[in-house]
N, C-alpha and C positions, 0 to 999 in steps of 0.2 A: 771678498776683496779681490780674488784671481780673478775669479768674473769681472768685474767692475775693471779692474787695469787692460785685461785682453778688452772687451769693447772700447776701451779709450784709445788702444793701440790700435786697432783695426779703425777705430772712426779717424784716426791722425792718418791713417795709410791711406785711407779712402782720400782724405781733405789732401794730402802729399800729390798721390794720384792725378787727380784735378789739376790742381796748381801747376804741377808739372806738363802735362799735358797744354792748358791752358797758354802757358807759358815759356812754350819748348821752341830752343835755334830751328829755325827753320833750314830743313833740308829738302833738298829736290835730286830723285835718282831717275837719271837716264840711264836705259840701255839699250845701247844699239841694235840689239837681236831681235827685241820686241816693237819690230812693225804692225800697225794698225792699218793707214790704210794709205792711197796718194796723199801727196801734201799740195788735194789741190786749190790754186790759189785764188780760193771764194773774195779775196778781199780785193781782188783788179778790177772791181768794179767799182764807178763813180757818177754821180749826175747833180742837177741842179736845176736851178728855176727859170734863170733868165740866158735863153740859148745864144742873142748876143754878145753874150761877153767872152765866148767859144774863139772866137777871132780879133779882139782887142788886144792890147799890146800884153795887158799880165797874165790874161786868160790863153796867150796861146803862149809863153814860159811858163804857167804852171804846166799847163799842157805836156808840153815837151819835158819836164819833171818827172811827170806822172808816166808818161812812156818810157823813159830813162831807168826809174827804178824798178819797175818789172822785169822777168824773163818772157812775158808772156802776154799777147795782145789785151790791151785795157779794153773793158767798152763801158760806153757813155750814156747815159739818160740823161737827155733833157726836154722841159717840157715847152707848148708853145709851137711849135713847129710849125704848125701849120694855122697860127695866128694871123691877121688882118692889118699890117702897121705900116710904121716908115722905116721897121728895120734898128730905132735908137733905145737903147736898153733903159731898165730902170729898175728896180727892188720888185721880185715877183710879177715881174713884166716880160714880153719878149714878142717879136713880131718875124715874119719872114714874107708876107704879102703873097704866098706861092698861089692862090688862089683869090681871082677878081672876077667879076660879070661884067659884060658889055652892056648897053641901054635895052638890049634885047634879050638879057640873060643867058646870054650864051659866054660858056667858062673861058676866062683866058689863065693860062696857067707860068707863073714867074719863079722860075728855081736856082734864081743867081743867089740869094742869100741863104737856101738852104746848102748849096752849092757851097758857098763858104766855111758853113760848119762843117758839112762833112769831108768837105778838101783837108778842113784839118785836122780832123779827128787820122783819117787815113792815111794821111801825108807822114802821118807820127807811127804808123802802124797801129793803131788804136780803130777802135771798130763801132759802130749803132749800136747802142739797145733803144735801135728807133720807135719811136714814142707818137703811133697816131693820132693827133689831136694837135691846138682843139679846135673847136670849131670858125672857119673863115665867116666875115660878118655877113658875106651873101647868103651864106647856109642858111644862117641860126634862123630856129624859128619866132625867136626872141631878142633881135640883134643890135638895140637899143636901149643904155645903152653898152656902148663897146671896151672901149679905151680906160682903164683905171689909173688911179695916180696915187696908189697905198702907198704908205709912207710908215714905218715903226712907231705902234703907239695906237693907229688908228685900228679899228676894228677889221678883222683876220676877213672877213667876211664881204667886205668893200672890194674886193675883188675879184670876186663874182657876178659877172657880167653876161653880154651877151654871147663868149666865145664860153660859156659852160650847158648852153643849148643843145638839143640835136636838130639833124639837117631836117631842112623843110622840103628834099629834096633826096631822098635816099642814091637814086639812079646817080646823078651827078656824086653824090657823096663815095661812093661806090668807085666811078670814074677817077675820080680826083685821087683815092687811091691808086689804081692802077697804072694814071698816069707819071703818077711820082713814083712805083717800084721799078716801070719801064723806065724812064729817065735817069734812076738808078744805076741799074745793068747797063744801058747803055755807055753811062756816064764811068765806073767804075769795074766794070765785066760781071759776068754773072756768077763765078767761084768768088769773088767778091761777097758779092752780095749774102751770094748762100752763105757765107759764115756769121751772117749777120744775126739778132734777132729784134722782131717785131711785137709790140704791144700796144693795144688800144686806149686811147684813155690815161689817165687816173684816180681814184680813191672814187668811185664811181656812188660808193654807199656813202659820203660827206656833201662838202660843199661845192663840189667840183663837178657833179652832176644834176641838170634840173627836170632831169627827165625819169620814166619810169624805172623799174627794173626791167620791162619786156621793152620797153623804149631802148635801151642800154642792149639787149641781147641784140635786138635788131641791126644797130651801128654797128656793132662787134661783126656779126655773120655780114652784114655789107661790105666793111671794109677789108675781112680777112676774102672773102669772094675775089673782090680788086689786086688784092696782094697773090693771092695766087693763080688767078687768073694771068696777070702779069710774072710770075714763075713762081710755078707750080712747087719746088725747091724748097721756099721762102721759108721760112720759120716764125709762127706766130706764137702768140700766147695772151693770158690774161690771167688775176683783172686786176693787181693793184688797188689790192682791196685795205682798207684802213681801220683800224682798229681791230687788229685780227683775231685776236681772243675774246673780242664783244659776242654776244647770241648773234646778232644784227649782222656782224661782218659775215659770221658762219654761215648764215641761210644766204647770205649774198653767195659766199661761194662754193656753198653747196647746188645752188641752182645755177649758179652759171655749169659747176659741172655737168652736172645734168644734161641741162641744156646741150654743153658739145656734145656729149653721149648720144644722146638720144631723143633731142628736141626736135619740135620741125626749123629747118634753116630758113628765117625770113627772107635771105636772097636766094636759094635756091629751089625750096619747095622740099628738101630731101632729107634725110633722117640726120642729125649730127653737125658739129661746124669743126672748123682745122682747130686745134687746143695741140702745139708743141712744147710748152712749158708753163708752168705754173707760177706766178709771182703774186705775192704779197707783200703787205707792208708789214714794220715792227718797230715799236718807237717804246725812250725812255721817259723816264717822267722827272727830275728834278728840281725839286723846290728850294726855297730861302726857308733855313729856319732857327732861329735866333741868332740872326746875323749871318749863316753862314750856309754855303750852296750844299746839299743834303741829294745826291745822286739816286735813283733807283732804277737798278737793270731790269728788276722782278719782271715788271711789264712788258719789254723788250723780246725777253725771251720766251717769256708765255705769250706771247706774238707768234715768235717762229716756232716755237714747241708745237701751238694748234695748227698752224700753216705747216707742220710738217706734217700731223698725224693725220688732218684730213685732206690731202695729197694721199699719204698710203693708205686711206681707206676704199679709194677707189681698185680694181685691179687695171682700171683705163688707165690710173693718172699715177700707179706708183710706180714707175719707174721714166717718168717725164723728168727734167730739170727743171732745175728750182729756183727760183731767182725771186732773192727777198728786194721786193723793188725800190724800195727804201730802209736802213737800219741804220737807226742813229738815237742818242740818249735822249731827244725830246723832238718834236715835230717844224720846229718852224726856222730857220736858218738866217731868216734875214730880218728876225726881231734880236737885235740886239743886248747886251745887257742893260743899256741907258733905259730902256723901255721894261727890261724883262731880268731883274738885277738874280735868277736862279741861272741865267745863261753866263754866268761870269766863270764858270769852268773851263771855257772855250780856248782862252789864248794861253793857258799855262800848261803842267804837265800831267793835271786831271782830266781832262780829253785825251792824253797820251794813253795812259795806263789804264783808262776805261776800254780806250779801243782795244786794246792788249787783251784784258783780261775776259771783253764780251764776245770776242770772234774766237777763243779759244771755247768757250759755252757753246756756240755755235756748232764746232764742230764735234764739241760730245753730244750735242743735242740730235745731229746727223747721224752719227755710231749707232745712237738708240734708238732711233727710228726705223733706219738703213735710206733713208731719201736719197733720193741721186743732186745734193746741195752741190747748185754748180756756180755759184755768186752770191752776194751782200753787197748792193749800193750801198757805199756812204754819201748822203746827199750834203756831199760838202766840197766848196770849188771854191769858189773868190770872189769879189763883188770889186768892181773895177770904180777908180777915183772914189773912195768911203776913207773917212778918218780912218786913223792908223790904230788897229787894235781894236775897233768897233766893240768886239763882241760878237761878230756874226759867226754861224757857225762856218767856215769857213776852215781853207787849208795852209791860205798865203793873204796876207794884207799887203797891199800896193806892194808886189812884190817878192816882198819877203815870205819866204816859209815858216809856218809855224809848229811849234815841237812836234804835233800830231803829224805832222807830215813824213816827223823820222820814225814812227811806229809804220809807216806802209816801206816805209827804203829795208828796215828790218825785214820785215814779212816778204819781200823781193829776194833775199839772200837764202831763204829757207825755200830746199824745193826737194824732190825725191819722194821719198817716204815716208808719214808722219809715225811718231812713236809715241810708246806709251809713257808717260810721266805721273810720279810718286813724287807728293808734294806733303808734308805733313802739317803745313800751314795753307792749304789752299781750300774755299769751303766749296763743301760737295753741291752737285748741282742742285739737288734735290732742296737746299739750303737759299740759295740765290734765286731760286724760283719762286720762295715763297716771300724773303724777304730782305731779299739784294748782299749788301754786304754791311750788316750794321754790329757787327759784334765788338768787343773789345779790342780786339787782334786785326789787323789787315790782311786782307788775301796775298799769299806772298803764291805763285802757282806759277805755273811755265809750259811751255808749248816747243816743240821739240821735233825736228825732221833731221833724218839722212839722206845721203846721197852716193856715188860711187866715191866720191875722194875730198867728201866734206862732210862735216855733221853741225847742227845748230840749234841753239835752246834759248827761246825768248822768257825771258823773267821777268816779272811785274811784281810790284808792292803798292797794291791796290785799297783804299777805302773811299764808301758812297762820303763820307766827311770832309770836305774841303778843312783840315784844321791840320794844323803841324803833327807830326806824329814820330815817332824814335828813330834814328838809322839805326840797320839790322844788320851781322853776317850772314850771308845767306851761303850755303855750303849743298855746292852744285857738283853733285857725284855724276861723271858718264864712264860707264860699263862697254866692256866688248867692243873695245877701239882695237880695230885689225890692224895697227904698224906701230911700230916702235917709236916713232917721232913723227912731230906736224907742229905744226905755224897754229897757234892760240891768240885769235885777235878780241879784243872785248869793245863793243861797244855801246855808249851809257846816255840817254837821257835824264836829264834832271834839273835841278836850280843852276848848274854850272854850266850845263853839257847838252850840246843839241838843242838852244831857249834861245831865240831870239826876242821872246819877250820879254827874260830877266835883261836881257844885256840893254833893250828899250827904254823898262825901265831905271835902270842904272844911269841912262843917258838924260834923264829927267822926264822921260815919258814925252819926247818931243813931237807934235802935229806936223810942224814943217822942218826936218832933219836935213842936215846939208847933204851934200854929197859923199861927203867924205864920212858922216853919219852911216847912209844910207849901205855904203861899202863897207863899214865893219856891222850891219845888223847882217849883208849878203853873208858875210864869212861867218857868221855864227848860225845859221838857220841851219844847216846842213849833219849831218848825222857824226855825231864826234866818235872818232875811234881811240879809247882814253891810252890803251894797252896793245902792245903785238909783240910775240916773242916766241922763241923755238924751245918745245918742250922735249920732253923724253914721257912717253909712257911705260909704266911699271905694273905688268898683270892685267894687260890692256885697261888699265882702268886709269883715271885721274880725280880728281879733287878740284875745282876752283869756287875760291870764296870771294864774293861778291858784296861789297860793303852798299848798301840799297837805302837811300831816303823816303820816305812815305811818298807815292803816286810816281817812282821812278821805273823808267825801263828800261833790262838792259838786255843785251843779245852776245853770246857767247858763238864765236865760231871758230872750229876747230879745219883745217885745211892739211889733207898729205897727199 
């Protein structure tokens, strides 16, 4: 009978154990002493598809947003650059005409509309992650035909045309580089430029390329020849490879490494090509499923996981930077949810907390590696004159900013030192990698920097589940605060706070909103600060609880 009651007591302690755990306040400890490593800001990185809308009316006030809420120059990917057109944008379209032949094939070269984008990229202090391609229609070897007119809905693959060719023409291909980096320098000086970085291509192993792999090497060492032939300085890289954790993307960039290492250079005959950075892509996968948007990061980051390890497998390539050339929860930005009803994450505050919770993965995924991780595109910008609230993935709709756009104003205000953080509701990485975030419980974790005379802690209450889920206190301990008093400012995304898409829809989800519309959705888009107030700290330590709705974010900043 003793037997039998001790086993019943130890099995209830066991089942207690559990539960408790299972079902414990979530708490997050900062301390200040426990620096890791810069807090640097991988996330100033942005691009997109269609490169005229770089200079439209909402595309250059995102812009200028995007410069705003930084400390620190933005740079830009956009693809098309060196497209065949008249210059007028459309969905996964884009033209600059910088390249045309006379009746005799002889190049004429027009750099007023590239001129425009990068007028304004730099006007804002924001910087290229110039994007060589793709291919002008005199080039292609296949140049017929050209012009696509994809629309959402219709096949991803209709838009693959003749500018996905290589040149029929290397020498000139070669040139037309050269003469666009010299036009550069000239255009905007040559320390300019150097700060810049250059990339060939993209997703070279998908539908974006119709040529071979040594096809593909070929272009690369042509145009990087050009690029530094025109200064020598330059900083190239490649390959913006897709699907990074496939076998297929691997042996793609495992042989382009190679290749720079120690191939022969199709343009210059001699052992190696110029390789200053490394980028890949890394994308989510989220589906519908029983009704409702079902996120998964797992893929995402076993993306960059393998784009990190096989970077540090090289001793050429591990200590290159790194630039994931696109990172975003699914691949295609300008299929909407009408067409693509898993993309319905987009306008709410489940794109907020995703972003929160996967660039903190990110940068443990860096720790474990040691990568020199110096950027993450979000391939996400704006699509100019589209219904309101599309669905695209996007930052801002005609305008207006979307909750996701106050998780990057957050990550603007974190700068210094990143620290170590103790979350006891956050799942370990090892967890997320294999199968995102599907547990009972929501990822409650945080992200956390100092600086000389400020400290700051991003918190997220994160699940792959678009479904309502509990508000929590979340009880946010920081440690080894050096002054006795400082300014406690809180500020909070969620259904209330930082949405201009709840307040949208509260307005009846209107298409054509007045003016007077249009000015209370401005006033709400922008990053709400719920709380400020002058503390006293006690034993250099403090205490703040944080009442957190499911997919909310909030940021905690401490100023003395």
């Amino acid at each position: 009978m003793h037997k039998l009651l001790k086993c019943c007591l130890a099995a209830l302690f066991f089942q207690c154990c559990i539960t408790s755990t299972y079902a414990q306040n979530p708490e997050i400890k900062v301390d200040l002493q426990k620096e890791i490593a810069p807090m640097t800001p991988v996330w100033s990185w942005f691009g997109y598809d269609e490169p005229n809308y770089t200079y439209m009316k909402d595309g250059k006030k995102l812009l200028s947003e995007i410069a705003a809420l930084s400390p620190v120059p933005v740079y830009v990917r956009t693809h098309s650059l060196l497209v065949t057109g008249d210059g007028v944008a459309a969905l996964k379209w884009g033209s600059t005409n910088a390249y045309t032949e006379d009746s005799n094939g002889n190049p004429i070269y027009n750099w007023k509309i590239i001129d425009s984008i990068f007028d304004t990229y730099v006007s804002r202090g924001m910087k290229p992650l110039a994007q060589i391609g793709f291919m002008p229609e005199a080039l292609s070897t296949h140049p017929v035909p050209y012009r696509h007119y994809w629309k959402p809905g219709d096949p991803y693959t209709d838009i693959i045309t003749g500018w996905a060719y290589p040149p029929k023409d290397y020498d000139k291909w070669r040139n037309l580089v050269y003469e666009w980096v010299k036009h550069s320098v000239d255009r905007y000086g040559q320390k300019e430029v150097e700060s810049w970085y250059w990339e060939v291509w993209n997703e070279p192993n998908g539908h974006y390329w119709k040529g071979t792999r040594e096809d593909f090497f070929k272009m690369y060492d042509y145009a990087a020849d050009g690029l530094k032939r025109a200064l020598p300085t330059a900083k190239i890289g490649g390959i913006n490879i897709a699907g990074t954790r496939g076998k297929g993307a691997q042996e793609w960039t495992n042989d382009f490494i190679k290749h720079c290492i120690s191939g022969i250079n199709y343009a210059t005959g001699k052992i190696g090509s110029p390789m200053d950075a490394i980028l890949f892509h890394a994308k989510g996968s989220p589906k519908l499923v029983e009704g409702s948007v079902r996120m998964d990061m797992a893929p995402q980051l076993n993306d960059i996981e393998t784009g990190f390890k096989l970077t540090m497998s090289y001793p050429e390539t591990k200590d290159l930077p790194i630039i994931i050339g696109e990172s975003d929860p699914e691949g295609c930005a300008a299929c909407g949810m009408a067409t693509n009803p898993e993309n319905a994450y987009r306008n709410g505050t489940m794109y907020s907390s995703y972003t929160a919770a996967s660039f903190a993965r990110k940068y443990i995924l860096a720790d474990q590696s040691k990568a020199n991780f110096l950027g993450a595109v979000s391939w996400s910008f704006e699509f100019e004159n589209q219904p309101w609230f599309y669905g695209f993935r996007d930052l801002a709709t005609n305008g207006v900013d979307k909750p996701v756009l106050n998780v990057f104003r957050m990550f603007g205000m974190m700068s210094g030192m990143r620290l170590n953080v103790v979350s006891n509701r956050m799942y370990p990485i090892e967890e997320v990698l294999k199968s995102s975030v599907r547990g009972a419980q929501s990822d409650i974790g945080a992200l956390a920097s100092k600086d000389l005379k400020s400290a700051a802690v991003m918190v997220w209450n994160y699940h792959d589940v678009d479904k309502p889920g509990p508000s929590e206190i979340v009880n946010v301990s920081i440690e080894n605060i050096p002054v006795k008093k400082a300014t406690l400012s809180i500020y909070l995304i969620d259904q209330e706070n930082s949405n201009s898409y709840e307040v949208w829809k509260k307005m009846g989800s209107p298409q054509n909103p007045t003016q007077e519309q249009i000015d209370v959705l401005e006033k709400s888009d922008k990053l709400n600060r719920i709380s400020i107030k002058k503390i006293k700290i006690s034993d250099a330590k403090t205490i703040i609880p944080l009442k957190m709705e499911r997919q909310a974010v909030a940021l905690i900043k401490l100023d003395w």
